[in-house]
C-alpha positions as CSV (number, residue, x, y, z in Angstrom):
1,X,4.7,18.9,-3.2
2,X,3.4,15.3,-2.1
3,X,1.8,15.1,1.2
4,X,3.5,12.5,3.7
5,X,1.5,10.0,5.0
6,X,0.6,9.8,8.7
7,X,1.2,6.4,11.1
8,X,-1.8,5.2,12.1
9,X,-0.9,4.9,15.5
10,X,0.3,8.1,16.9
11,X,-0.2,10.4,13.6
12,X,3.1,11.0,13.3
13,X,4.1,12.4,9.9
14,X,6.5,9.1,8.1
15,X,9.4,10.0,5.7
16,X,9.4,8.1,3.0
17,X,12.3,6.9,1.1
18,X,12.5,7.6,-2.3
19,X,12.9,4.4,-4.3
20,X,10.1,2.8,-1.8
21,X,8.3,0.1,-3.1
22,X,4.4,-1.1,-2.4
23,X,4.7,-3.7,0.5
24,X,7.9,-3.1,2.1
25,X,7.8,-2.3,5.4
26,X,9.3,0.7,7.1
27,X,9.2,2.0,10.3
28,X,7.4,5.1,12.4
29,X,10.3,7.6,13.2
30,X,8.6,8.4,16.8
31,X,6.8,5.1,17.9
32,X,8.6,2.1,15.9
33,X,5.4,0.7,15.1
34,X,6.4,-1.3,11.6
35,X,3.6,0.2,8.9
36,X,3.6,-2.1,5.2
37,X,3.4,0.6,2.1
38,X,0.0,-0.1,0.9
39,X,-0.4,2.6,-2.0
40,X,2.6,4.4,-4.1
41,X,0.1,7.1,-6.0
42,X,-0.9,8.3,-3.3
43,X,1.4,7.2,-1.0
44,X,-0.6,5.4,2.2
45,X,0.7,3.5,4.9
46,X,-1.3,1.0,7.1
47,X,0.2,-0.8,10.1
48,X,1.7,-4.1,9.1
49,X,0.5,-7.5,10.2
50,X,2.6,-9.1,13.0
51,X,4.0,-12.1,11.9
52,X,2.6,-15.1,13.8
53,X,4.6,-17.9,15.1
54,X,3.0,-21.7,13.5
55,X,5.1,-23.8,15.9
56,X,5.7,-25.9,13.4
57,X,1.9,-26.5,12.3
């Protein structure tokens, strides 16, 4: 039995979907913090960057 990661936020334990795929990004069950699959074997999940707006530069 695989163990589930944890978010790194509030330690929640993340379900995982099945056919995931290293970068997508899903989000925490309990906070909504959006966390980027960073490892499939084991499976690890880090917090994803936040998209910054360039205002055009």
């Amino acid at each position: 039995m695989s163990t589930l990661p944890t978010c790194p936020v509030c330690g929640a334990s993340i379900l995982v979907p099945a056919n995931v795929m290293k970068h997508e990004i899903i989000p925490c069950q309990d906070c909504g913090t959006e966390l980027e699959i960073v490892n499939l074997d084991p499976l690890e999940v880090e917090q994803a960057p936040e998209v910054q707006e360039d205002w055009g530069e």
